[in-house]
C-alpha positions in Angstrom: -9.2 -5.2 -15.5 -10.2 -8.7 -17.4 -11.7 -8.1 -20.4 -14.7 -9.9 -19.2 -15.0 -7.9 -16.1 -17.7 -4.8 -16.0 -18.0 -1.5 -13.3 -16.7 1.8 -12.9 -13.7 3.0 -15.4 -12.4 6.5 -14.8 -11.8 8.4 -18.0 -9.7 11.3 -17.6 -9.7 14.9 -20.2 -8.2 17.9 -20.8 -5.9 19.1 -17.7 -7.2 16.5 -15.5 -5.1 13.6 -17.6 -2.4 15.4 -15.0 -3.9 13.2 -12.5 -3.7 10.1 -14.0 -0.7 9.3 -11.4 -3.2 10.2 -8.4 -6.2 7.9 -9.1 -4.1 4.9 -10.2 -3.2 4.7 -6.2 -6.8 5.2 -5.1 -8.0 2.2 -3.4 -10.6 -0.1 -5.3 -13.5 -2.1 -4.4 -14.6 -5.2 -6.8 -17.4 -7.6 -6.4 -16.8 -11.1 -7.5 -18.3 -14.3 -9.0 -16.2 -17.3 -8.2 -17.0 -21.1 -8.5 -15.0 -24.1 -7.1 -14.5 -27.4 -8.7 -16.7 -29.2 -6.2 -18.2 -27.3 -3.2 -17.1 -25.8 -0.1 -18.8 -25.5 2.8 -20.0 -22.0 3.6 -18.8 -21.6 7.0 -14.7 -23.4 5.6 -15.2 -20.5 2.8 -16.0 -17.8 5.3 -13.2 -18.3 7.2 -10.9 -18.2 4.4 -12.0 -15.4 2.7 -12.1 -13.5 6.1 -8.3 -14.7 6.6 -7.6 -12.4 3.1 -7.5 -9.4 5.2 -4.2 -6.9 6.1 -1.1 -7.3 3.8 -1.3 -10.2 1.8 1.3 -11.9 -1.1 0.0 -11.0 -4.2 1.9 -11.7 -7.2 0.5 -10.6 -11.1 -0.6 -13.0 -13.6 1.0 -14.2 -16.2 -1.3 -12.3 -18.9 -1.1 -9.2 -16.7 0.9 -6.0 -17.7 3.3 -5.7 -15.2 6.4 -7.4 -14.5 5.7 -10.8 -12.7 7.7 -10.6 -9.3 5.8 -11.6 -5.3 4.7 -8.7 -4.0 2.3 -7.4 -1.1 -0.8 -5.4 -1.0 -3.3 -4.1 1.6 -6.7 -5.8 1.6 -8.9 -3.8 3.9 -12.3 -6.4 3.3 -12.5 -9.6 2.4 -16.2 -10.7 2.8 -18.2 -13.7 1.8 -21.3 -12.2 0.2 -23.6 -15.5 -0.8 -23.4 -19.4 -1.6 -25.2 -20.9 -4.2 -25.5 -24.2 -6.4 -24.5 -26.0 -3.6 -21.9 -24.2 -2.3 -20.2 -24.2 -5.4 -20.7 -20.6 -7.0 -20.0 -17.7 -4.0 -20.1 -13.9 -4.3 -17.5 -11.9 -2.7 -16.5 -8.5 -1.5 -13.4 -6.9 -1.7 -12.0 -3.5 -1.1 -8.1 -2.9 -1.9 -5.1 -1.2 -2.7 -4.8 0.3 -5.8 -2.7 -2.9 -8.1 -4.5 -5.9 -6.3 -5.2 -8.7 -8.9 -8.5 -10.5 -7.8 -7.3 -13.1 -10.2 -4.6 -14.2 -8.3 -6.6 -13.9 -4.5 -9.1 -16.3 -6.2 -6.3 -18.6 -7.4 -5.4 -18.5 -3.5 -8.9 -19.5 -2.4 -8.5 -22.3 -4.4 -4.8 -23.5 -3.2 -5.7 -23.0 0.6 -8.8 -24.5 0.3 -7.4 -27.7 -2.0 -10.1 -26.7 -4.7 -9.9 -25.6 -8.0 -11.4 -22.3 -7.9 -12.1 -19.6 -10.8 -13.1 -16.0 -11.4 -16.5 -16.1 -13.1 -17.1 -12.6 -13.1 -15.9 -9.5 -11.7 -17.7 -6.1 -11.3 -15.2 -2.9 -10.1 -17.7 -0.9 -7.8 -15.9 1.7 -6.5 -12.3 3.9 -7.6 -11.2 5.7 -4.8 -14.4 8.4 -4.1 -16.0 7.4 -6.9 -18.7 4.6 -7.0 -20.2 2.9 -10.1 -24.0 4.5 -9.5 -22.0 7.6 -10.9 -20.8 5.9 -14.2 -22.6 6.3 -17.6 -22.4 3.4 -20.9 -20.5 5.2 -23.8 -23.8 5.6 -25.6 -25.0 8.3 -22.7 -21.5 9.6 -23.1 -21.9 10.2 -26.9 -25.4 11.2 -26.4 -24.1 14.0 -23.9 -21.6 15.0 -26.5 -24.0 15.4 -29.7 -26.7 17.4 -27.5 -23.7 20.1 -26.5 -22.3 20.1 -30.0 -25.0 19.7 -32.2 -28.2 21.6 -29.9 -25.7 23.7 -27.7 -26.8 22.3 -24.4 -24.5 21.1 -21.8 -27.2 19.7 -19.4 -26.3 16.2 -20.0 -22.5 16.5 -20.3 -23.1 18.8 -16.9 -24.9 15.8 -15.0 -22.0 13.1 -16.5 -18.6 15.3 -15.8 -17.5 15.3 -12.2 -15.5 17.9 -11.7 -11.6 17.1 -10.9 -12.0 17.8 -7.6 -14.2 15.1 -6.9 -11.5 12.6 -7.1 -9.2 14.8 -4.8 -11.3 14.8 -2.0 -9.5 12.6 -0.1 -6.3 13.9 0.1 -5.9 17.1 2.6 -6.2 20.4 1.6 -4.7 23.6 2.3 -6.7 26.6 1.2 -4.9 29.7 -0.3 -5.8 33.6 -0.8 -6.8 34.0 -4.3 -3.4 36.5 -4.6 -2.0 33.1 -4.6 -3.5 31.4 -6.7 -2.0 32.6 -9.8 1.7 32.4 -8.8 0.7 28.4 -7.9 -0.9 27.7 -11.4 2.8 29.0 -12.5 4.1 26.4 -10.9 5.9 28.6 -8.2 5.7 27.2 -4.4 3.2 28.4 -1.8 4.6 30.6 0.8 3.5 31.5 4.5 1.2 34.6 3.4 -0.9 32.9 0.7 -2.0 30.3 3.0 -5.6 30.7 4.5 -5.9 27.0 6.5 -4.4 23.9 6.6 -4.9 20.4 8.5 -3.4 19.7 11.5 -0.6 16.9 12.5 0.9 16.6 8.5 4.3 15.3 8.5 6.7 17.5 6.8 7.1 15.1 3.0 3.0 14.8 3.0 1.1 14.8 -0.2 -1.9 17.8 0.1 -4.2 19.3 -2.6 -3.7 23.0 -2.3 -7.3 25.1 -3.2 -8.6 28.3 -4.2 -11.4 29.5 -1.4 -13.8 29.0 -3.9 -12.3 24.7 -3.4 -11.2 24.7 -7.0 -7.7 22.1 -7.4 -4.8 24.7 -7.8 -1.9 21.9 -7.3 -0.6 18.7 -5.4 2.0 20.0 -3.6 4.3 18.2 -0.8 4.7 19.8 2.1 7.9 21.9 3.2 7.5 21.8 7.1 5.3 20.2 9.8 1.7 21.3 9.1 1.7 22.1 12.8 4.4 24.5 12.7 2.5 26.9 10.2 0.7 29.1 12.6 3.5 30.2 14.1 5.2 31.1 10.7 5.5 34.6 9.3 7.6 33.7 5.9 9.3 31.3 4.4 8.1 28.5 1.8 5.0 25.8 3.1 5.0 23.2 0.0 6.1 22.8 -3.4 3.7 21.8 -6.3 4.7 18.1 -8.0 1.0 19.0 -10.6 -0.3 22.3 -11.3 -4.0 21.5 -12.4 -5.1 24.8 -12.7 -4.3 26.6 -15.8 -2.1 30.1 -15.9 -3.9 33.2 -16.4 -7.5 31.7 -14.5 -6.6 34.2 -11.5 -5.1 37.6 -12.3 -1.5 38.1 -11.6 -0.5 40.1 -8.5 2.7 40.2 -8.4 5.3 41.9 -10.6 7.8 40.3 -13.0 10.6 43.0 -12.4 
């Protein structure tokens, strides 16, 4: 984000920094402040800003971390929020693919519209699940933190901590026996008998978080077969883990090693 810019920032610890992969491809939403040289008409604007919709060019900054090359991303709203100062300062709406510099769709505005236009501010409202009403200033953080270490109570780190399945919850999820549980978190691939449900119509390749009945993240795995060929299965292997997220040893082990 800008260094000027404000809203939610995931921070990832312990065995969820496995993850990190995951939520930097969750969708984001932004709110921004932009302001054009001399003003636009409201209803010109609209219609611009509500062109910025579907798979648009969208090519990094030069001060930006990634290698400068054109490139597309989705853009699934594109809204005109508010006009002020005489149509020269507007407030805008945007909800995108994970990697879409606002930056560079405000430097747009301005070229189709003939304007010099600029980012005044920019607010990040929402990661993938998560929305900014959830986020906390470092200060609550570090006030969470002396409470549990220096007073022994986890109330305030309780309320600030989502758990890692919050930011999961959007991808689908098979749900295992607890006997299979523990030969997952060892990395070793689910197979027909552990599984208790799974979504229907998954292409075989698909990305699913597989959980314990109790819904606690065991692994992302990708899938094996067609989703809707696993009823009819007796044996054979359903999907292979790419991140184990549980730890070993969480479920007891029921098989043996000989």
């Amino acid at each position: 984000m800008d260094p000027f810019a404000t809203g939610l920032l995931t921070l990832l610890c312990g065995r969820s920094t496995k993850i990190t992969a995951e939520l930097l491809r969750k969708p984001k939403s932004y709110v921004a402040v932009i302001r054009f040289k001399t003003p636009v008409p409201e209803d010109e604007l609209k219609s611009l800003v509500n062109a910025m919709k579907g798979e648009i060019f969208n090519v990094p900054p030069k001060e930006s971390a990634v290698k400068v090359q054109v490139r597309t991303r989705e853009v699934s709203e594109s809204r005109l929020v508010q006009t002020e100062e005489g149509d020269r300062v507007h407030l805008l709406s945007i909800s995108c693919e994970a990697g879409t510099y606002i930056r560079t769709m405000v430097k747009d505005l301005g070229l189709l519209s003939g304007n010099k236009c600029e980012l005044l501010e920019l607010h990040r409202s929402r990661s993938g699940p998560l929305e900014d009403q959830m986020a906390c200033s470092m200060q609550q953080l570090a006030d969470a933190v002396f409470l549990w270490k220096e007073h022994d109570d986890p109330r305030g780190l309780e309320r600030l901590v989502c758990p890692v399945e919050t930011v999961l919850n959007d991808i689908p999820r098979i749900v295992i026996k607890d006997g299979a549980v523990s030969a997952l978190s060892h990395g070793a691939p689910l197979a027909r008998p552990g599984v208790v449900s799974v979504p229907k119509g998954l292409p075989l390749g698909s990305t699913v978080l597989i959980s314990s009945l109790k819904g606690e993240a065991v692994a992302i795995s990708e899938l094996s077969v067609h989703s809707d060929s696993i009823p009819e299965m007796r044996s054979g292997q359903i999907a292979a883990p790419k991140t184990v997220i549980m730890p070993p040893g969480t479920y007891p082990q029921t098989w043996s090693k000989d």
